[in-house]
VEXNUFI-694869 format. One record per residue (C-alpha): x, y, z; residue in three letters. Coordinates in steps of 0.1 Angstrom, whole numbers, padded with zeros to 4 digits, always signed. Example, Ala and Ser with C-alpha at 12.3 -4.5 7.8 and 13.67 -1.06 7.14 Angstrom:
2
+-------+-------+-------+------+
:     x :     y :     z : rest :
+-------+-------+-------+------+
: +0123 : -0045 : +0078 :  ALA :
: +0137 : -0011 : +0071 :  SER :
+-------+-------+-------+------+
This chain:
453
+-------+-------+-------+------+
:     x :     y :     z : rest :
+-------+-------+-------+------+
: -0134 : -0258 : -0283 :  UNK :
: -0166 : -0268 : -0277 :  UNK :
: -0174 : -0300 : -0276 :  UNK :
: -0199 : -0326 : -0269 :  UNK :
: -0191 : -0356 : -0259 :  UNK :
: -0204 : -0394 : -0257 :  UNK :
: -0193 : -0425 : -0240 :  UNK :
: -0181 : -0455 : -0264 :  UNK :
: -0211 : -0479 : -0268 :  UNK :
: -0236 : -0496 : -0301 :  UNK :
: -0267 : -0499 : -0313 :  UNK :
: -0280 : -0517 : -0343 :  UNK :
: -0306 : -0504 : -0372 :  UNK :
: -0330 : -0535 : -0382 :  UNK :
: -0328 : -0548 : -0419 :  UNK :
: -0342 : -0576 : -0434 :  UNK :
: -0327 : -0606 : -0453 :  UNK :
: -0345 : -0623 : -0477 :  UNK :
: -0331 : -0655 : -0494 :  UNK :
: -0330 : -0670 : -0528 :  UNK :
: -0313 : -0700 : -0544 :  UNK :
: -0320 : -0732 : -0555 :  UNK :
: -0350 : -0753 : -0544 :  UNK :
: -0344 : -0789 : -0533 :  UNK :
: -0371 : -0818 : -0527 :  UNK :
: -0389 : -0818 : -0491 :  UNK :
: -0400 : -0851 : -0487 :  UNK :
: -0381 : -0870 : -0518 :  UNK :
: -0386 : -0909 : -0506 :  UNK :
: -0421 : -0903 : -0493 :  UNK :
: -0411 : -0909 : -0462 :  UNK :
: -0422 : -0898 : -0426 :  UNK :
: -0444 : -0860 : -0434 :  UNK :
: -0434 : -0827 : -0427 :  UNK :
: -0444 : -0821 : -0392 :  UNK :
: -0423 : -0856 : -0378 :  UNK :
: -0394 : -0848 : -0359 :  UNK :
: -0367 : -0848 : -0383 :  UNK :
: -0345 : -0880 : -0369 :  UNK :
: -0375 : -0903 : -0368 :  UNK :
: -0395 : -0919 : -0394 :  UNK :
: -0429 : -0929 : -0396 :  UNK :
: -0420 : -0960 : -0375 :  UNK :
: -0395 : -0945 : -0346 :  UNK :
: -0358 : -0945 : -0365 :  UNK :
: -0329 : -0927 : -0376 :  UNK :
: -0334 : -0917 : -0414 :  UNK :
: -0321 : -0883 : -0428 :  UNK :
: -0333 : -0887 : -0461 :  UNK :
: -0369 : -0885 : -0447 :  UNK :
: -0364 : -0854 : -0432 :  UNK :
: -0381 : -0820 : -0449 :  UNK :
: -0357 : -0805 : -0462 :  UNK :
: -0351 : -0768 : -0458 :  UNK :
: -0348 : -0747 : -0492 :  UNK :
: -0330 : -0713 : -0499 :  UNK :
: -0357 : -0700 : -0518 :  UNK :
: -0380 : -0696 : -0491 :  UNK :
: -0360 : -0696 : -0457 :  UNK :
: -0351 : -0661 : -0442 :  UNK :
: -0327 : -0644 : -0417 :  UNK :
: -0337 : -0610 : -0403 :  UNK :
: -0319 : -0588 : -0375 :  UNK :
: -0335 : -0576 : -0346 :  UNK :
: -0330 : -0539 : -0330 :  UNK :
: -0297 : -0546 : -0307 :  UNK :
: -0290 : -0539 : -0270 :  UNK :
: -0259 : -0518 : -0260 :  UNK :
: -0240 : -0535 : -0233 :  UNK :
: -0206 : -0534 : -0219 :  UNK :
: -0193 : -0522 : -0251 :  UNK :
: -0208 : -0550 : -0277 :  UNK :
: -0238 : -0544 : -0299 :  UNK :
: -0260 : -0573 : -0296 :  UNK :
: -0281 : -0582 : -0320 :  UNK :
: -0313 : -0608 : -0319 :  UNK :
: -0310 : -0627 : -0354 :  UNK :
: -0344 : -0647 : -0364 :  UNK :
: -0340 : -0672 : -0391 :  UNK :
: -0369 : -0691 : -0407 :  UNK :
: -0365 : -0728 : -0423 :  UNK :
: -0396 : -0734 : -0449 :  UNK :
: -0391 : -0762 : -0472 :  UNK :
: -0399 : -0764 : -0513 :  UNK :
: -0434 : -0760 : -0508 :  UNK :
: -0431 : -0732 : -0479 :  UNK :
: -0442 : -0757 : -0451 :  UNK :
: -0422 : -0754 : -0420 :  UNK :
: -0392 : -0771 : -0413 :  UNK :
: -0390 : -0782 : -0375 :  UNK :
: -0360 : -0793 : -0353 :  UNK :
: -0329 : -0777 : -0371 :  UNK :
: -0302 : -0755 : -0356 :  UNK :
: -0290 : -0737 : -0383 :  UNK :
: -0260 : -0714 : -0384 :  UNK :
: -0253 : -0685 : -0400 :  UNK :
: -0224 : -0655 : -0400 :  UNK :
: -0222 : -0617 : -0412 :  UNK :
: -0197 : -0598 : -0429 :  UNK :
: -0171 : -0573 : -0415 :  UNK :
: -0150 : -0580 : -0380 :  UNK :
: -0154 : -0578 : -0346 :  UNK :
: -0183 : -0604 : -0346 :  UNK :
: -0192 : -0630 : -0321 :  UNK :
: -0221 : -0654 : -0325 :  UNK :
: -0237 : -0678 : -0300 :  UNK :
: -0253 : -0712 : -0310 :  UNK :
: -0294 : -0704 : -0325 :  UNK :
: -0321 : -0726 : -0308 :  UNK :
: -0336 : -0756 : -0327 :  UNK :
: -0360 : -0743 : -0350 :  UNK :
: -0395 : -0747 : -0338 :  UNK :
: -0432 : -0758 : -0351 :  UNK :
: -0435 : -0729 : -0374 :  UNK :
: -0397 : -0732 : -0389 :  UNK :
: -0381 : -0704 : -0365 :  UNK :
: -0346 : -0707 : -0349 :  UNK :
: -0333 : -0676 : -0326 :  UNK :
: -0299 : -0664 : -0332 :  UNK :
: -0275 : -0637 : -0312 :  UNK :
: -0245 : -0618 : -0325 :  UNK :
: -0224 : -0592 : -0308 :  UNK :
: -0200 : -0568 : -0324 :  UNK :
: -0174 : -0543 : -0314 :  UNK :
: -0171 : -0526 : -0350 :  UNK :
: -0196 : -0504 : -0361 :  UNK :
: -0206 : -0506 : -0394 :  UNK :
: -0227 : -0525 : -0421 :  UNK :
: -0231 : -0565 : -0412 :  UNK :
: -0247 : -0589 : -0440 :  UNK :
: -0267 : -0620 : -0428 :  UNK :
: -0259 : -0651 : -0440 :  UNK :
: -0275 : -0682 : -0429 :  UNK :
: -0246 : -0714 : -0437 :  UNK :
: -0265 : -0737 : -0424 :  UNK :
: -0288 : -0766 : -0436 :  UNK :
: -0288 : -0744 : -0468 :  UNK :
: -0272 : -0710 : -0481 :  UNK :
: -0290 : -0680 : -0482 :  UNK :
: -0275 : -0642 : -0484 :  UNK :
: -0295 : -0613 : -0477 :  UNK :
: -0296 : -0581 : -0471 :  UNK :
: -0275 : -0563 : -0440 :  UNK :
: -0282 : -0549 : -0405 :  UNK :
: -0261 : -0518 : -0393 :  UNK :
: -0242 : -0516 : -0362 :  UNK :
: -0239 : -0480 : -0350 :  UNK :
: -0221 : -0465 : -0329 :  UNK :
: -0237 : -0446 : -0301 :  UNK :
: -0236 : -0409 : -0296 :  UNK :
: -0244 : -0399 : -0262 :  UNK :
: -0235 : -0363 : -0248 :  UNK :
: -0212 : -0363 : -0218 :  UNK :
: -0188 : -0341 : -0201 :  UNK :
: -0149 : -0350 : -0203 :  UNK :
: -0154 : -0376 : -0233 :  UNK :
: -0138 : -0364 : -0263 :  UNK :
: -0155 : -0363 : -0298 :  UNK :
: -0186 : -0389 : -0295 :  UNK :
: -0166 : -0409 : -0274 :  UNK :
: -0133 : -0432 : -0288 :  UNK :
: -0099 : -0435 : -0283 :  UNK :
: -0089 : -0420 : -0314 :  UNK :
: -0071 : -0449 : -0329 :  UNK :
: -0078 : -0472 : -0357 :  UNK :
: -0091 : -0501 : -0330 :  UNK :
: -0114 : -0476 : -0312 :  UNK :
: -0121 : -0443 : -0332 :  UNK :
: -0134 : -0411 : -0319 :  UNK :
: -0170 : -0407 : -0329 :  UNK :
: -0186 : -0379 : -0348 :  UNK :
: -0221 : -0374 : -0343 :  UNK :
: -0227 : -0336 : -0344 :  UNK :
: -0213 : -0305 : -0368 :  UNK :
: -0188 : -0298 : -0335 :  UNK :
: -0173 : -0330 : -0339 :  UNK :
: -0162 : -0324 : -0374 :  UNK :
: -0151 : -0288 : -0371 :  UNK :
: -0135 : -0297 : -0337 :  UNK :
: -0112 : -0320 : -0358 :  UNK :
: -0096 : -0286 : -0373 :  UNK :
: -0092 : -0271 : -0339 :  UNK :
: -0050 : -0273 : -0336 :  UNK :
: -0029 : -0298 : -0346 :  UNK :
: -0033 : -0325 : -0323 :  UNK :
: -0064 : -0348 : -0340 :  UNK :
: -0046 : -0345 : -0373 :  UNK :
: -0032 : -0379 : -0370 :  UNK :
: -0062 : -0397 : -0354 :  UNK :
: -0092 : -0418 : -0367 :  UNK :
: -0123 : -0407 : -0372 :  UNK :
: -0159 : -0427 : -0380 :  UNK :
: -0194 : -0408 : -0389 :  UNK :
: -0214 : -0427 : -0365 :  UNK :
: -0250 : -0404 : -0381 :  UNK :
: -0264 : -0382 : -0405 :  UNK :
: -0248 : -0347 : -0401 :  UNK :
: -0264 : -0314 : -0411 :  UNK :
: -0237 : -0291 : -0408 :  UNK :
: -0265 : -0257 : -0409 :  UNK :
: -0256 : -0249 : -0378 :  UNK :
: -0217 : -0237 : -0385 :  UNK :
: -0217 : -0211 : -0410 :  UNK :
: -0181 : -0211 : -0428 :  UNK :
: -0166 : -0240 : -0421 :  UNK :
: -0125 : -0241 : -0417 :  UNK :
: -0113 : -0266 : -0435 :  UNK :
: -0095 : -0297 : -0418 :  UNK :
: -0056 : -0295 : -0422 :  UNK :
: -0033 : -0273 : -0442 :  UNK :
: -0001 : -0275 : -0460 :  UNK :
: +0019 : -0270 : -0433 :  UNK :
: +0003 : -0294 : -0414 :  UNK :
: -0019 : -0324 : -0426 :  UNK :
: -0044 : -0342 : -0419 :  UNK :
: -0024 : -0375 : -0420 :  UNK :
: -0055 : -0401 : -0397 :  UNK :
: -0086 : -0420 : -0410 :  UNK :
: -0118 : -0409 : -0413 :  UNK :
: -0145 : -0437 : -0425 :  UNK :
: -0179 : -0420 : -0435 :  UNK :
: -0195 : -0456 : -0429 :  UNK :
: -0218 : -0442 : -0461 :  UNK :
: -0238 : -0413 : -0436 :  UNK :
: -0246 : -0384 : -0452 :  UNK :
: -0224 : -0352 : -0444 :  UNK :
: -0251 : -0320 : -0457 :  UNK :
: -0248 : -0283 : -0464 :  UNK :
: -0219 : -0282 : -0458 :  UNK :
: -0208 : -0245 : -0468 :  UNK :
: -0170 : -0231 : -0468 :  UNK :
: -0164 : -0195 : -0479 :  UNK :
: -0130 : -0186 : -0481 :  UNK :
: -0121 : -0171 : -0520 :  UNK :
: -0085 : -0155 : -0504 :  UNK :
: -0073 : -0191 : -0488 :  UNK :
: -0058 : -0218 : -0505 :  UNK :
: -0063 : -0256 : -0498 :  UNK :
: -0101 : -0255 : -0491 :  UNK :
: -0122 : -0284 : -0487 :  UNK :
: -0137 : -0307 : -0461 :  UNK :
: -0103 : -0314 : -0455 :  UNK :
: -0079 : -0283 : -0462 :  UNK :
: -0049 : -0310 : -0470 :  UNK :
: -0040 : -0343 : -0467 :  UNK :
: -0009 : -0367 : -0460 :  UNK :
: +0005 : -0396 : -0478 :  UNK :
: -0007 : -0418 : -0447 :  UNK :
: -0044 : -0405 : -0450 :  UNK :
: -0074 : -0429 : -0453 :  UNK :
: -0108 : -0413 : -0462 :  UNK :
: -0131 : -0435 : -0470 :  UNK :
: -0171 : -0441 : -0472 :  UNK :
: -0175 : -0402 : -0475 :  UNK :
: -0210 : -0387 : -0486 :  UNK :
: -0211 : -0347 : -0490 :  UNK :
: -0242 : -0341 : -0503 :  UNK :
: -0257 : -0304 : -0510 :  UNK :
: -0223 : -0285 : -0502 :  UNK :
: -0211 : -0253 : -0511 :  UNK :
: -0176 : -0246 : -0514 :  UNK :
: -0157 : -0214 : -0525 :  UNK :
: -0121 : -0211 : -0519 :  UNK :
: -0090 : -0196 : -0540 :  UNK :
: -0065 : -0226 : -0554 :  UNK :
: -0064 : -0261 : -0543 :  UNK :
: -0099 : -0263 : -0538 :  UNK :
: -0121 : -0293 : -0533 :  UNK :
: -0151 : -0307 : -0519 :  UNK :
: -0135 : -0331 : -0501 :  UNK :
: -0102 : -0325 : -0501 :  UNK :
: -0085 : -0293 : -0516 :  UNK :
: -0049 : -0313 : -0519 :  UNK :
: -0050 : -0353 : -0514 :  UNK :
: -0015 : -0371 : -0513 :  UNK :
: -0034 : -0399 : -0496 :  UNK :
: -0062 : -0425 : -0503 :  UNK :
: -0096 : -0413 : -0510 :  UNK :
: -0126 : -0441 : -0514 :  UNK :
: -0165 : -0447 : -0519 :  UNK :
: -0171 : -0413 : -0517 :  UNK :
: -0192 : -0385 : -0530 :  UNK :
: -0195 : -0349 : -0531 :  UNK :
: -0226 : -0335 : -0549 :  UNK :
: -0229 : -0294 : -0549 :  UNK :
: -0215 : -0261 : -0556 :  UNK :
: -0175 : -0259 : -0560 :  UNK :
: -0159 : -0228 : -0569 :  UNK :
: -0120 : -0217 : -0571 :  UNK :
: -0109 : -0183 : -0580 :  UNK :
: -0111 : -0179 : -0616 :  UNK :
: -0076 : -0164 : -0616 :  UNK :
: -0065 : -0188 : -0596 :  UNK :
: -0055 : -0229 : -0605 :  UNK :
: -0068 : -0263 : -0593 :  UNK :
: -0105 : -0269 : -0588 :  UNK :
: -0126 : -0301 : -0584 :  UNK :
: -0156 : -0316 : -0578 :  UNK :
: -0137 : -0341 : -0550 :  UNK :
: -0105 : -0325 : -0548 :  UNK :
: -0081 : -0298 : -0562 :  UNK :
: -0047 : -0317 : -0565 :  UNK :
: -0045 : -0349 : -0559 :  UNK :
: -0006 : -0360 : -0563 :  UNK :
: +0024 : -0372 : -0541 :  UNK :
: +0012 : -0410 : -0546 :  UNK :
: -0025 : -0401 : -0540 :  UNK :
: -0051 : -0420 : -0552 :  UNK :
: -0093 : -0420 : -0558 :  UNK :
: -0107 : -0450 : -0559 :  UNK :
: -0148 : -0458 : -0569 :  UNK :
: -0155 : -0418 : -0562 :  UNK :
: -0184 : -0393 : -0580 :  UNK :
: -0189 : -0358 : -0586 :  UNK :
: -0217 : -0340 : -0592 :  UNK :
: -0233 : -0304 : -0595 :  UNK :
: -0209 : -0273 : -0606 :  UNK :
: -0177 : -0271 : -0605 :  UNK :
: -0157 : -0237 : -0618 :  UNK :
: -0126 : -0219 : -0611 :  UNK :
: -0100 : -0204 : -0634 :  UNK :
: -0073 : -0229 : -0648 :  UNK :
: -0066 : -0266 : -0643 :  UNK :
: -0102 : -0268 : -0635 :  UNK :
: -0122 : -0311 : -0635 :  UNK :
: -0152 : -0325 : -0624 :  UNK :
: -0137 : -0351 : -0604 :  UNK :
: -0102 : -0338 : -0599 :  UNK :
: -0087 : -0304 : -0611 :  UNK :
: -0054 : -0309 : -0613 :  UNK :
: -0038 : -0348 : -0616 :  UNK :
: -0001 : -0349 : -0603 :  UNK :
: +0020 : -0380 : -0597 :  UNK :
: -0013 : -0401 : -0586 :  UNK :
: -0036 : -0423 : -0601 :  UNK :
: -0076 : -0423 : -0605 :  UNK :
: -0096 : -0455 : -0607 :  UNK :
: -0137 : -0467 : -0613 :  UNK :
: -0147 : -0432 : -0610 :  UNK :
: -0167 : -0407 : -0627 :  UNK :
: -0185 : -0374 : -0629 :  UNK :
: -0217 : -0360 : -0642 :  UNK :
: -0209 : -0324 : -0628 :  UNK :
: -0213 : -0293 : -0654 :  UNK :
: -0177 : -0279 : -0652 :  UNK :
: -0165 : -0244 : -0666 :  UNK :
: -0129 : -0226 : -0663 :  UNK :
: -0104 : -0209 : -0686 :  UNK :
: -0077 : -0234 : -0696 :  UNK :
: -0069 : -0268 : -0688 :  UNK :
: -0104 : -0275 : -0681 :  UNK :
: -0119 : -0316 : -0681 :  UNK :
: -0149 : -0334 : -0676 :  UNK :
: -0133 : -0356 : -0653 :  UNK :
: -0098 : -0343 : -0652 :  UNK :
: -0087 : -0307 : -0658 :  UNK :
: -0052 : -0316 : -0665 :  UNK :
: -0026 : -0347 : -0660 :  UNK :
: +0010 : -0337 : -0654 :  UNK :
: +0039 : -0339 : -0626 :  UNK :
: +0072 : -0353 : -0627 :  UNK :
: +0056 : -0395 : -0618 :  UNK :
: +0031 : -0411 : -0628 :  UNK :
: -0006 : -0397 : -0637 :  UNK :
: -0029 : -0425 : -0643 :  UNK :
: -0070 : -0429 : -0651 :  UNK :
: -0087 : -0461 : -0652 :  UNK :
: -0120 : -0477 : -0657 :  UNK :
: -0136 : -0443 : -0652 :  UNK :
: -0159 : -0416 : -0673 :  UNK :
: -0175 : -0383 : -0675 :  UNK :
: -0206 : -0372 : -0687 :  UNK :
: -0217 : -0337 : -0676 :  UNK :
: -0210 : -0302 : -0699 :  UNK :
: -0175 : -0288 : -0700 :  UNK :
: -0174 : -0253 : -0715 :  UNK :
: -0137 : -0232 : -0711 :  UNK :
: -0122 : -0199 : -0731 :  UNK :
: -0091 : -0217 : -0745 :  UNK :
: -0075 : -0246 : -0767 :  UNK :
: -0071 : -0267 : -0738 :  UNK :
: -0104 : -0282 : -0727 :  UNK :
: -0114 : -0315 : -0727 :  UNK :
: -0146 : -0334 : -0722 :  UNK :
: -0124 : -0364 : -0698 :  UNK :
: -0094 : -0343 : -0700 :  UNK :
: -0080 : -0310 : -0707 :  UNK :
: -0043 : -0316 : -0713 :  UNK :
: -0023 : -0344 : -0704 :  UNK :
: +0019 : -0342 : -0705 :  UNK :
: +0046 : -0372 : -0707 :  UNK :
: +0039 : -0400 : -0681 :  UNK :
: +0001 : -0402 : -0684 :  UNK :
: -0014 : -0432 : -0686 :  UNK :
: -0053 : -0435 : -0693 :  UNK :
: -0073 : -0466 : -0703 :  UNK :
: -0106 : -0480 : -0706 :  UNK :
: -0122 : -0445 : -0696 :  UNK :
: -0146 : -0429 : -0715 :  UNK :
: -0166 : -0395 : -0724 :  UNK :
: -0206 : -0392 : -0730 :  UNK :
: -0203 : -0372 : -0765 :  UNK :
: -0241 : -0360 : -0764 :  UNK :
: -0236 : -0344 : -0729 :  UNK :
: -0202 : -0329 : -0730 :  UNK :
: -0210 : -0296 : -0752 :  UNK :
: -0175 : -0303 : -0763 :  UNK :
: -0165 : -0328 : -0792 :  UNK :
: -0121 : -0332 : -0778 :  UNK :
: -0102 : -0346 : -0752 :  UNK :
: -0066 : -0353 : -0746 :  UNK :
: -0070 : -0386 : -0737 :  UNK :
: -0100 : -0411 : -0736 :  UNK :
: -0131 : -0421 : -0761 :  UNK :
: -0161 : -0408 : -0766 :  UNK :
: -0194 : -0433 : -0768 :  UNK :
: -0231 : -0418 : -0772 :  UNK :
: -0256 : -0418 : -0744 :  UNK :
: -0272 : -0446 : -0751 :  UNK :
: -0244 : -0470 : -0751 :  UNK :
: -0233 : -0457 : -0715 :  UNK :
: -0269 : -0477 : -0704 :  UNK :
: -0252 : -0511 : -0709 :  UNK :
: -0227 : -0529 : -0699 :  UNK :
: -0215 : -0540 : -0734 :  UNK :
: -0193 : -0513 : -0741 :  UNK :
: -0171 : -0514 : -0708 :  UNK :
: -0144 : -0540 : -0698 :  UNK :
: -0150 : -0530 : -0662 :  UNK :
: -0159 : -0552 : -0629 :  UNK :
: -0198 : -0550 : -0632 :  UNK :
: -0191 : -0577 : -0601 :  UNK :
: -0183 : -0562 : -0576 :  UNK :
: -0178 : -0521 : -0585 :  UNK :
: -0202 : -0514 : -0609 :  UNK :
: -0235 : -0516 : -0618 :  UNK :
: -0263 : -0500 : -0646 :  UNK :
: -0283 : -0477 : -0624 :  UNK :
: -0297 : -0441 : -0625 :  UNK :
: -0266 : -0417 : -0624 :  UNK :
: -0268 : -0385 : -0602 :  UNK :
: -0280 : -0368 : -0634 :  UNK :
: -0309 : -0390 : -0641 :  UNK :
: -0292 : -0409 : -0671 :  UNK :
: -0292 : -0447 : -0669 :  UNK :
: -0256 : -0452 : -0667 :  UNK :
: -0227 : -0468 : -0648 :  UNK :
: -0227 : -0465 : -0611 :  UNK :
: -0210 : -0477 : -0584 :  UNK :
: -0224 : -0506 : -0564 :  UNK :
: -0225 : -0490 : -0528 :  UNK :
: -0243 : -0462 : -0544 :  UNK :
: -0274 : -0487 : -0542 :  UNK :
+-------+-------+-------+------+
């Protein structure tokens, strides 16, 4: 296949952090001023309690543009002390940390006339890092991202990598992904997005993995944005980003945005038949199965065999002929959790806003999730969450918007009006660290998951 291929190495992406928190007294004893060295007094000693102190409302930690060496990322941090009154705070080494793994951090400098200490991190995992400065005082911020390097070189595979959880092959280019699909012999690796991808440039798309054979690795999106993508296959089954997937897959941190997907049964944007873990992913687009044909969604077809889709959207069209849902068409032994869709979704039978039907000889579960986009079908069976639901369903705290769904049933789940879906009143969900109110794909303040932010 053709391939091209980049040696293992990162770079950063700046952010800034900016702090908040409580404010504490400078100077409280009237004691030696701000510009003294903070161990003296005004007459020569030791005294801590006349030191300016540092406050978390106005001291700062930013990340510098990182250097790629020997296989570390490292990163200059800056961090800036400023006391109550947002005077400088002189002759502190502070100390901070940042989320994720891999991270090494050397001791700052003492901070200087105008407050500034000079930190360094390294990291050998890619990925989103928040700052944190631990030190005199606490202050979070926002992140700086660690990317992995794409560089183009003969005789590297992929972007560069290993191919295994510890050191991932790199994508970096529409090759990479379709070069995944290419035989049988990546299907068990691990993959990580390392930028953007327009995928123009390949015209139909073969889906990753098949029945037969599985896509059974890790791919982690790292939140990068996968576009037009476009598959167009109406005589093959299992047709998505990922044809099918194992019990052992991890996808993860997935963003298809401005796909279209046309395939027979089993078909998904993401995956057209998951028995694996799917999470913090999106697919946003045109999906369309055969309308003879069974099992469409907006992220996958079937999802069963233990799978499970965890703090996932939909959104855009979704149609096909039975067991038809925005999120998921067809629910077998699996379970579905803080999720939702705002896709319009049409089919014949069996046809949900969220779900187009719930039935397999497990488990079929829904959780904490909703839909709120139009669901329109030619029979009995349509639902505005769910079409039909059999014996061992389970669905709870999930909900339906009645003034968007163009239908007024659903075989499982309640209904609440538009307006109650902009607060967070109504739902017994974790607006701490999954959701939050925001502006949903289709413009309505609603629910929305916090990494979508």
């Amino acid at each position: 296949m053709p391939r091209r291929y980049i040696d293992y190495s990162l770079v950063v992406v700046t952010g800034v952090a900016l702090g908040c928190g409580e404010v504490r007294d400078a100077n409280p004893d009237g004691g030696a001023p701000p510009d003294a060295h903070p161990d003296t007094d005004a007459g020569g000693a030791s005294d801590a309690a006349t030191r300016p102190q540092a406050s978390a409302a106005h001291s700062t930690i930013s990340g510098e543009e990182g250097v790629v060496a020997d296989g570390d990322a490292t990163a200059e941090i800056e961090i800036e002390l400023l006391d109550d009154a947002g005077e400088p705070v002189p002759g502190i080494v502070p100390e901070f940390s940042a989320s994720g793994e891999g991270n090494t951090y050397e001791t700052c400098s003492e901070s200087d006339a105008s407050g500034t200490s000079t930190c360094e991190m390294s990291t050998t995992e890619g990925g989103e890092k928040l700052l944190e400065i631990t030190e005199p005082v606490s202050v979070s911020g926002d992140a700086i991202t660690f990317l992995f390097e794409c560089v183009d070189e003969a005789g590297v595979e992929f972007g560069g990598g290993e191919g295994d959880a510890d050191d991932p092959y790199r994508l970096c280019v529409p090759e990479h992904l379709q070069g995944i699909a290419h035989g049988t012999a990546y299907l068990d690796s691990s993959f990580v997005v390392a930028r953007d991808i327009d995928m123009q440039e390949i015209a139909n798309f073969v889906p990753i993995g098949n029945t037969s054979d599985r896509f059974v690795g890790e791919l982690d999106g790292q939140g990068f944005t996968i576009s037009n993508l476009t598959i167009d296959r109406p005589s093959t089954d299992d047709v998505g980003l990922f044809g099918a997937t194992g019990e052992d897959a991890v996808i993860e941190n997935v963003v298809l945005v401005d796909i279209d997907v046309s395939g027979n049964q089993q078909v998904g944007g993401l995956a057209g038949s998951s028995r694996g873990l799917i999470s913090d992913s999106a697919v946003t687009g045109v999906i369309e199965g055969a309308e003879s044909e069974i099992r469409t969604g907006g992220l996958a077809g079937l999802v069963t065999g233990g799978g499970e889709v965890e703090r996932c959207f939909a959104d855009g069209t979704v149609s096909g002929g039975e067991f038809v849902g925005g999120l998921v068409g067809h629910q077998g032994s699996s379970i579905v959790r803080d999720s939702y869709s705002t896709a319009e979704v049409s089919g014949e039978d069996r046809v949900g806003g969220l779900t187009g039907t719930m039935s397999g000889s497990g488990e079929q579960e829904i959780y904490n999730s909703y839909a709120a986009g139009p669901v329109a079908g030619d029979e009995e069976r349509v639902g505005a969450l769910v079409g039909r639901s059999l014996a061992g369903t389970t669905v709870e705290a999930s909900y339906w918007d009645e003034d968007t769904a163009t239908v007024t049933e659903s075989a499982e789940g309640d209904p609440l009006d538009t307006e109650s879906f902009d607060s967070e009143e109504p739902f017994d969900w974790d607006f701490d660290d999954v959701w939050t109110i925001g502006e949903a794909p289709d413009g309505v303040t609603r629910p929305i998951l916090q990494w979508q932010e």
